[in-house]
C-alpha positions as CSV (number, residue, x, y, z in Angstrom):
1,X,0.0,0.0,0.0
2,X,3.0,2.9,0.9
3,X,3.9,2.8,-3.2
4,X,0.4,3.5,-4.5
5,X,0.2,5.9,-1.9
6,X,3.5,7.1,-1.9
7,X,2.4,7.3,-5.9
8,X,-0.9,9.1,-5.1
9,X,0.9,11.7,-3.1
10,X,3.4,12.6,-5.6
11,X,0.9,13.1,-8.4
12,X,-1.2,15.0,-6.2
13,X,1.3,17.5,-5.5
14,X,2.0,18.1,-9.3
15,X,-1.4,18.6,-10.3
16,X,-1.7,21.0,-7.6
17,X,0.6,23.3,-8.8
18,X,-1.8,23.4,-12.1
19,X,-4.0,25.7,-9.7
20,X,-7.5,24.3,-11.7
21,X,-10.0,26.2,-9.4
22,X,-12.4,23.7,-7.8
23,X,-16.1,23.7,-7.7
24,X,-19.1,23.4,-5.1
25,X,-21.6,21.2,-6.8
26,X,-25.2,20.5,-5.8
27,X,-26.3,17.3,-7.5
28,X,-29.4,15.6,-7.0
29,X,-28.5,11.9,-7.5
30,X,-31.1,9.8,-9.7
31,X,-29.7,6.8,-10.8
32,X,-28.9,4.1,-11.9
33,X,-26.5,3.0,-9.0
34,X,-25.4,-0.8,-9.5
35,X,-24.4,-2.8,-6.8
36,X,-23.8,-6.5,-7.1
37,X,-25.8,-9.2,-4.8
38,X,-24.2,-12.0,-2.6
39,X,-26.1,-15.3,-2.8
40,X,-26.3,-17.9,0.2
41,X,-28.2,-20.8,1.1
42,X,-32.0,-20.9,2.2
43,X,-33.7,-17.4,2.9
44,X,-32.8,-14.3,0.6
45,X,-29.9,-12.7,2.8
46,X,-28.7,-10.3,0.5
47,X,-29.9,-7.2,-0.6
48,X,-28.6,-3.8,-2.3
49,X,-30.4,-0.5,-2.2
50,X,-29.9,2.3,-4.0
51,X,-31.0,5.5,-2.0
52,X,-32.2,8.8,-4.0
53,X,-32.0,12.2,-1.7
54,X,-30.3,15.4,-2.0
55,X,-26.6,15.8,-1.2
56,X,-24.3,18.8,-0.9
57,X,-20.8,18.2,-3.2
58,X,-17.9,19.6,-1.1
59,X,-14.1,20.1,-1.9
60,X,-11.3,18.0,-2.0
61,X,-10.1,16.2,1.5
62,X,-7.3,14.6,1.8
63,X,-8.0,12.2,5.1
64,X,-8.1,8.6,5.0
65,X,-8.5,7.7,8.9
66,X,-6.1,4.6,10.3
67,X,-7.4,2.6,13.2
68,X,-5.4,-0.7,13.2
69,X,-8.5,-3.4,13.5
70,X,-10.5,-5.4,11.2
71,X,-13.7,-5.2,11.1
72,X,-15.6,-8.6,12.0
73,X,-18.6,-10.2,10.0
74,X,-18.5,-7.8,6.8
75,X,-16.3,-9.7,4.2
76,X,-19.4,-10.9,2.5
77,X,-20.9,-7.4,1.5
78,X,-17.3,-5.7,1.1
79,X,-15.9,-5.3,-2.5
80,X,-11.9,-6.8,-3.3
81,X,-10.7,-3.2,-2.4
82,X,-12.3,-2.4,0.7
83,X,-11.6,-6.3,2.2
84,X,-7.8,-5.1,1.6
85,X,-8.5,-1.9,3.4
86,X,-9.9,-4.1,6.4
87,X,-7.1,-5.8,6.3
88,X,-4.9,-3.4,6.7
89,X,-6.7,-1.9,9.6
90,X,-8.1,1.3,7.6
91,X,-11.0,3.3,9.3
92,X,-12.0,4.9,12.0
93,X,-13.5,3.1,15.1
94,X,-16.9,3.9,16.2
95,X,-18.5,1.3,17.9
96,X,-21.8,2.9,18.7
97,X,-25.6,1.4,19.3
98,X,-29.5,2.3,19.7
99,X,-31.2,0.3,21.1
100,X,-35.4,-0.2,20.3
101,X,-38.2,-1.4,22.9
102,X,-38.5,-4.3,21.6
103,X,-34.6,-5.7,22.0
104,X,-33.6,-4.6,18.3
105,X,-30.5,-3.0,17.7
106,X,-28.7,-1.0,15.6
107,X,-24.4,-0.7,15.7
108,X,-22.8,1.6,13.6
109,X,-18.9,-0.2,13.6
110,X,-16.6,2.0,11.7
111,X,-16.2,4.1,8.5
112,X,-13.6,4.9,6.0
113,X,-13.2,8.4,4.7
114,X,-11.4,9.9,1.6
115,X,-11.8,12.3,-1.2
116,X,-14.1,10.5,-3.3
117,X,-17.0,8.9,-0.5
118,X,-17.5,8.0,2.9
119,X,-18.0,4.7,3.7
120,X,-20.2,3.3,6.4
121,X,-20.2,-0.3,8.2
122,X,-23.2,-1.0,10.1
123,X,-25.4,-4.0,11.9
124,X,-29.0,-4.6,12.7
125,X,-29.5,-7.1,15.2
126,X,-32.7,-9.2,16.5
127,X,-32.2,-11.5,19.1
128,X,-35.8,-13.0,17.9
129,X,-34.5,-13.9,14.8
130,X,-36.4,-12.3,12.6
131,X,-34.4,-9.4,11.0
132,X,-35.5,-10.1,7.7
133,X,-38.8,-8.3,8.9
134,X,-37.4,-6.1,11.3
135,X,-35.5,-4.4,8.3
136,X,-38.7,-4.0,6.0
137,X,-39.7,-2.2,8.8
138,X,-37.1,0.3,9.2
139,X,-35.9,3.4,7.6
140,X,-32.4,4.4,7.8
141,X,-30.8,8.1,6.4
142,X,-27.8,9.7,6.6
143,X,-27.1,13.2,7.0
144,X,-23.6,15.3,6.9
145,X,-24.1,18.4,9.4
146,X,-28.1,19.7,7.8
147,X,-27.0,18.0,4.1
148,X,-28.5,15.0,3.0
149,X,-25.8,12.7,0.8
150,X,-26.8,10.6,-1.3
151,X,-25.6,6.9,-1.3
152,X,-25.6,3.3,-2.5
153,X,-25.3,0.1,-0.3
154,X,-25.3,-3.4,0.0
155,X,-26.2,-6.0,2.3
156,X,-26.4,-9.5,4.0
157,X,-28.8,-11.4,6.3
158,X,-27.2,-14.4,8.2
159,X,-29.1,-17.9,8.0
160,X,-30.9,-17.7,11.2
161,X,-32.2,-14.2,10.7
162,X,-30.9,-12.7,13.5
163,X,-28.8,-10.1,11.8
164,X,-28.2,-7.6,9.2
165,X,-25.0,-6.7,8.2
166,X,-24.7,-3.6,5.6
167,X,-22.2,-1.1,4.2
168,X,-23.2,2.2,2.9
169,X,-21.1,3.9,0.4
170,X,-21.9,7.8,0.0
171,X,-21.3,9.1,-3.4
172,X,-19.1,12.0,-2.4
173,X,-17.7,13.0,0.6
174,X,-19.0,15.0,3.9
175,X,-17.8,18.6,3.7
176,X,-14.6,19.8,5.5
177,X,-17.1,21.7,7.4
178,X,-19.6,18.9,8.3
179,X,-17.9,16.6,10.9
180,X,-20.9,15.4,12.5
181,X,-22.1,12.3,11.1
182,X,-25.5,11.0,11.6
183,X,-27.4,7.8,11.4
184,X,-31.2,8.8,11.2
185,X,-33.3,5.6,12.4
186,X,-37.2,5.2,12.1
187,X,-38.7,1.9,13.5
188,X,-42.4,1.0,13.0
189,X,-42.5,-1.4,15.9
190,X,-45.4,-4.0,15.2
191,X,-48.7,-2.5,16.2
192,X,-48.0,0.6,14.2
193,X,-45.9,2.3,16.7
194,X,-42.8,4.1,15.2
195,X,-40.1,4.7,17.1
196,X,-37.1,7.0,16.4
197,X,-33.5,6.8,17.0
198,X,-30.0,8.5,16.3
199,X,-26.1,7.2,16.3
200,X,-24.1,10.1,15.8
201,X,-19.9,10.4,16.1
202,X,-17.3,13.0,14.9
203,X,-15.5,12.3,12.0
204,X,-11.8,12.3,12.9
205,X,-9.7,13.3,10.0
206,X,-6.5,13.5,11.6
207,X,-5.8,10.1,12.6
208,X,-3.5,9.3,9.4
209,X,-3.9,10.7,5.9
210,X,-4.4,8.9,2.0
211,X,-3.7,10.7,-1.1
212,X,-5.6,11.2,-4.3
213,X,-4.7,11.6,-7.7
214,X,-7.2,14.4,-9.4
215,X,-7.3,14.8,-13.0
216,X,-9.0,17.9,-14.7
217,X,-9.7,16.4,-17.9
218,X,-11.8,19.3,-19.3
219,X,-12.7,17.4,-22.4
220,X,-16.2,18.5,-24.8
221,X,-17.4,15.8,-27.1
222,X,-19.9,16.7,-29.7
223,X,-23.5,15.1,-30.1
224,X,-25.7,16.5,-32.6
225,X,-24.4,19.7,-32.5
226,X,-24.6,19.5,-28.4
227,X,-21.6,18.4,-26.4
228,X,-20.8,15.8,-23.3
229,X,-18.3,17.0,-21.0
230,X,-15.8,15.1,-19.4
231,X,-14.3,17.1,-16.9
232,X,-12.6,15.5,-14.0
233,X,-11.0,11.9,-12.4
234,X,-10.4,11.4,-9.2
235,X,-8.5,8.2,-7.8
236,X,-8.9,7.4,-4.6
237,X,-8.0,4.7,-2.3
238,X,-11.3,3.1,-2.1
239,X,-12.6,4.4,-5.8
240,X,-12.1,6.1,-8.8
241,X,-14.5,8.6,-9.8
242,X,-15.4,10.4,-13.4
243,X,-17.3,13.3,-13.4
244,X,-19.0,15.6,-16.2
245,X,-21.7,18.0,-17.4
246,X,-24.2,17.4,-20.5
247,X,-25.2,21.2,-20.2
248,X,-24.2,24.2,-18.1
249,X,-27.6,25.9,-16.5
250,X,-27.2,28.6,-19.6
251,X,-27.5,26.0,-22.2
252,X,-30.4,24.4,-20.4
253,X,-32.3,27.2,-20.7
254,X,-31.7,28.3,-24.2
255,X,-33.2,24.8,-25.1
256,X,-36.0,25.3,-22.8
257,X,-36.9,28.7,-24.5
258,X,-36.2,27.0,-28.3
259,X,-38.3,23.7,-27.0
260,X,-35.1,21.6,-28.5
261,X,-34.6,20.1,-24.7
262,X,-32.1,17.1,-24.1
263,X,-33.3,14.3,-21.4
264,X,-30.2,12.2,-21.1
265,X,-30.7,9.0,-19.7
266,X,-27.5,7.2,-19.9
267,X,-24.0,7.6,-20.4
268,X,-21.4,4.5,-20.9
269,X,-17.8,5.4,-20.0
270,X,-15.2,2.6,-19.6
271,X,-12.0,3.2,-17.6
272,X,-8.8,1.1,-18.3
273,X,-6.1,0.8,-16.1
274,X,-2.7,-0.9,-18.0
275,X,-5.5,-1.5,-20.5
276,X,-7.3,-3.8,-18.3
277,X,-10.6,-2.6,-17.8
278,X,-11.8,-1.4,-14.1
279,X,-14.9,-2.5,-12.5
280,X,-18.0,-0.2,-12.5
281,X,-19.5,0.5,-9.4
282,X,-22.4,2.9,-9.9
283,X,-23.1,5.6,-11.3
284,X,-25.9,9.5,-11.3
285,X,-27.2,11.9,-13.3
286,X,-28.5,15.0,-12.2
287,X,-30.5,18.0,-13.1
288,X,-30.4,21.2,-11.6
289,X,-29.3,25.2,-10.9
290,X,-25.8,24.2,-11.8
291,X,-27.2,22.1,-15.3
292,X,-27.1,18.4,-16.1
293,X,-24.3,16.5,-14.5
294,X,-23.2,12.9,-14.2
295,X,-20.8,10.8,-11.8
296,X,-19.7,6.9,-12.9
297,X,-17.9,5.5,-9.9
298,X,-15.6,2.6,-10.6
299,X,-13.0,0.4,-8.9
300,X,-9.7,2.0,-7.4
301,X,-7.1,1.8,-9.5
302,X,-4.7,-1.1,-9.2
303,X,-1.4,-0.4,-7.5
304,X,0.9,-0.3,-9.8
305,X,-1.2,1.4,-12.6
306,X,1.1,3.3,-15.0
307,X,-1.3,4.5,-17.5
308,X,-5.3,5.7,-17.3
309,X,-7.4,5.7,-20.0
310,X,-11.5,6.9,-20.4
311,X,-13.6,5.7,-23.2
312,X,-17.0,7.3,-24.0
313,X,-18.7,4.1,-25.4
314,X,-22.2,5.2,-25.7
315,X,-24.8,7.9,-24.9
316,X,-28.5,7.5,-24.6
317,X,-30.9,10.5,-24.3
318,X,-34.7,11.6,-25.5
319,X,-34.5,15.1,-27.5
320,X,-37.6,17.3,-28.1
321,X,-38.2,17.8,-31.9
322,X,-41.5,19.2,-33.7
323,X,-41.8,17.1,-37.2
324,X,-44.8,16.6,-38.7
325,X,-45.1,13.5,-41.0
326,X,-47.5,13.6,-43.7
327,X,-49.7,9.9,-43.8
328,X,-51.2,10.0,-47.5
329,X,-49.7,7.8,-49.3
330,X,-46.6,6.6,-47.2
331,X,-46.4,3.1,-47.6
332,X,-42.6,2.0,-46.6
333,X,-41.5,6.1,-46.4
334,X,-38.2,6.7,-44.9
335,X,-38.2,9.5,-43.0
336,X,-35.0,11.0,-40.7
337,X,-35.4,12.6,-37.3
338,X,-32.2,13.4,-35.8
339,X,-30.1,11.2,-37.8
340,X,-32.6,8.0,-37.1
341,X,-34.2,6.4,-40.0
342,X,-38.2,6.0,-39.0
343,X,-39.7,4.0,-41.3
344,X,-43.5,4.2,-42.1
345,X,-44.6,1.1,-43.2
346,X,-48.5,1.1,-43.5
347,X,-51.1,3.2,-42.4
348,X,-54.4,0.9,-42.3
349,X,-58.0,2.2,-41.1
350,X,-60.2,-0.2,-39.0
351,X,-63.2,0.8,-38.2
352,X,-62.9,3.4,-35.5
353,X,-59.0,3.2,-35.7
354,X,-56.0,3.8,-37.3
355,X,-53.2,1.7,-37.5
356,X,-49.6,2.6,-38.2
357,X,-46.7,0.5,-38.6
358,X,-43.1,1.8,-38.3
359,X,-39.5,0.1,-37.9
360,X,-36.7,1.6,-36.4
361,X,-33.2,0.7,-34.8
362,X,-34.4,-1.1,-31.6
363,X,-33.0,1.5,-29.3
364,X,-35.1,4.6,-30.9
365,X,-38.2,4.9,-29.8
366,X,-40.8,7.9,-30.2
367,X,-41.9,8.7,-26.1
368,X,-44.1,11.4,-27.3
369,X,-46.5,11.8,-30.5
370,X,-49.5,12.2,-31.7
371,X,-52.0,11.8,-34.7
372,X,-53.5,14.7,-36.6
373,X,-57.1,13.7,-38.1
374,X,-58.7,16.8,-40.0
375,X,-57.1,19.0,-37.2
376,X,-57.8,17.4,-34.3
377,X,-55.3,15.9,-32.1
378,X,-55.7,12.4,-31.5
379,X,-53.6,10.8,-28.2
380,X,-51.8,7.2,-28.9
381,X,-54.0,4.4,-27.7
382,X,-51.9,1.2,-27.6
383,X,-48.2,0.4,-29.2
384,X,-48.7,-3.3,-30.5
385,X,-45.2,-5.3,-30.9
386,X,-44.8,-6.5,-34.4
387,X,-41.1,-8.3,-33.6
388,X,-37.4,-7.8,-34.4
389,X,-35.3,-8.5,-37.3
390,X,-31.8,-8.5,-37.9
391,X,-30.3,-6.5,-41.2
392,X,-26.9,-5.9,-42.0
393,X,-26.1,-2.0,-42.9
394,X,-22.3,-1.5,-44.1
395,X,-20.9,-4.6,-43.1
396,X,-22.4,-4.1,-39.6
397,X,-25.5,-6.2,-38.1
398,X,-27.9,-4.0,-36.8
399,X,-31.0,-4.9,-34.9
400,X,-34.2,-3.1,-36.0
401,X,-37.7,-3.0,-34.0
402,X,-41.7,-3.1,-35.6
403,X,-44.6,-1.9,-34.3
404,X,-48.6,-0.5,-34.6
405,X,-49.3,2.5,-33.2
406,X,-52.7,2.8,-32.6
407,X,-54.9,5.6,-32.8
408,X,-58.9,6.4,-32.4
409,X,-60.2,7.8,-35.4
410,X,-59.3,8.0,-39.3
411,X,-60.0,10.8,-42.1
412,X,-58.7,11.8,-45.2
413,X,-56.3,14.5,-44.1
414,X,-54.0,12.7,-41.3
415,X,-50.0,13.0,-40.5
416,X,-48.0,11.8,-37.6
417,X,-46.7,14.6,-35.0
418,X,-43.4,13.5,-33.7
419,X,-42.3,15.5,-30.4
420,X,-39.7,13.4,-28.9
421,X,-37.4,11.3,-29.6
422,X,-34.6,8.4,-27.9
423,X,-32.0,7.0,-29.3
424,X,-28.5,5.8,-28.6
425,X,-25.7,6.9,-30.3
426,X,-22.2,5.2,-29.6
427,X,-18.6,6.1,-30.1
428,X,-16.4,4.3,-28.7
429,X,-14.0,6.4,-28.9
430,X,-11.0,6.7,-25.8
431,X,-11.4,10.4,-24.5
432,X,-8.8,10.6,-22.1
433,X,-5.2,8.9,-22.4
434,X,-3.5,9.6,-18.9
435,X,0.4,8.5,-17.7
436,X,0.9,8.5,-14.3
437,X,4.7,9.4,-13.4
């Protein structure tokens, strides 16, 4: 551990001296955080959770607090990196308890600090062996100081139900301000009776320090005539985190006004370290004063990684349009909405109805339309799958999707309003190629 954090320390120091300013972000985490399960025998004793509340984005720290003992009965729910933190003793003690009328209790063992998260290491115990229950029935929150963080977790019951133990990962830091830490506990005791309870303890940063490695990347990549940004990495000891912006609050409301909004609903980054790829390990997007801005969490990076590289493999998003598609006469009409082929393949009325068949890639869809009949509006009843067929475009296989839309009404003078939009569009194309010294 004293080279990659002899290694850390060194690169820190140099990109220091760059003097990029930092920023105070507040994100509002909604997400698509990925934690993997642990499976055992008999009852389900594993679960992950993935917690959506407001957190407050604070500066770089540089404390990763040293306690010299393992923590006993987490190496189920603990990833490879932080079972080689226990290991070597990394954490800070805490060791305190509520305890609820009916004999259930809640420990809060340790935690591990650094710059990218704080990491929590808790236990819910029932002496009547039925924590399985007893945990449906509980709400726990965090809070750093008066912010609420947001966070990702995973768990494990043990075979005779008589405990719970869970580690909860925040997805940034507590402020250098906010050094009380708080466990917020609300118990609804059979009978409907809640009960409420707190563990609170001071975050001791000075107990030993870890280093990070922070890389302003600062990088725009263009998407139909929009941009992704790429703008920072930060390597931790216990993760290594990415974060960008899709749009600045400016650009966000320039769309607004122009109705040509971006929803972005996923980005795909991949991180390599010596060219082997690193573990992803969640990841947010948010929307707010400060724009649209995501975080992909992955892995730390090995220790004796010599060379980082980033690669934007794909975004996803649904973009507002306004095109109007004629419907006399369209039988297999091609037409092109940003850059995606949408192909009309029959218009048929039934009765009452009208159907329309179209085939696109299968990852464009059309989230919001409607049908024009004689000037009136009509609302999309039903989308009836048609199936999927496989085509080869350029050399490359492509998978394409068919389906009815179906409409009430029919009339001479119809066409198809098309207001949004979602599709995929990958590049797979390595936007950052970093050498560590």
């Amino acid at each position: 551990m004293d080279k990659i954090e002899e290694l850390l320390y060194e690169e820190k120091r140099i990109i220091d001296e760059i003097n990029v300013p930092e920023e105070l972000e507040m994100i509002l985490t909604n997400s698509l955080e990925k934690a993997s399960k642990k499976k055992n025998r008999g009852l389900q004793k594993s679960i992950a959770v993935c917690i959506i509340v407001l957190l407050f984005f604070s500066f770089n720290i540089e404390t990763l607090a040293f306690y010299g003992k393992k923590l006993v009965g987490y190496d189920n729910v603990m990833s490879g990196t932080l079972q080689e933190l226990n290991e070597l003793g990394k954490g800070q003690v805490v060791e305190e308890s509520f305890s609820f009328s009916d004999g259930v209790t809640v420990t809060l063992d340790g935690v591990m600090l650094d710059d990218n998260s704080l990491i929590l290491y808790y236990s819910i115990d029932d002496p009547r062996g039925n924590i399985q229950n007893v945990s449906e029935r509980m709400n726990i929150y965090l809070m750093f100081g008066k912010s609420l963080p947001s966070y990702r977790g995973i768990g494990e019951f043990d075979e005779e139900g008589n405990y719970l133990r869970f580690v909860l990962q925040t997805n940034d830091p507590p402020s250098f301000f906010d050094n009380t830490v708080k466990l917020n506990l609300n118990y609804n005791i059979e009978g409907n009776k809640s009960e409420y309870g707190e563990i609170s303890f001071k975050l001791d940063r000075k107990q030993a320090v870890g280093k990070s490695i922070r890389v302003p990347i600062n990088k725009n990549i263009s998407i139909d005539k929009k941009s992704i940004r790429v703008k920072s990495l930060t390597a931790s000891p216990t993760s290594t985190v990415i974060k960008g912006q899709i749009q600045n609050i400016l650009e966000l409301g320039l769309d607004y006004i122009k109705k040509e909004r971006i929803y972005p609903e996923d980005i795909q980054l991949a991180l390599y370290a010596n060219g082997k790829e690193i573990e992803l390990q969640g990841a947010g997007m948010t929307t707010n004063l400060n724009g649209i801005n995501y975080d992909l969490v992955f892995d730390r990076l090995p220790e004796n990684t010599k060379e980082v590289q980033l690669e934007l493999r794909s975004f996803e998003g649904i973009y507002d349009v306004d095109q109007k598609i004629d419907l006399g006469d369209v039988d297999n009409k091609i037409v092109e909405i940003k850059g995606q082929d949408i192909n009309i393949n029959s218009v048929k009325k039934d009765g009452d109805y009208t159907y329309i068949l179209i085939t696109t890639e299968e990852t464009t869809t059309l989230p919001k339309l409607n049908l024009n009949i004689n000037g009136e509006n009509k609302e999309l009843l039903e989308t009836i799958p048609e199936g999927y067929e496989k085509r080869e475009i350029n050399g490359e296989e492509k998978t394409y999707y068919s389906r009815t839309l179906k409409f009430l009404g029919n009339g001479d003078n119809m066409n198809l309003h098309v207001q949004r939009i979602r599709y995929t569009k990958i590049f797979n194309q390595i936007v950052l190629d970093y050498k560590l010294k």
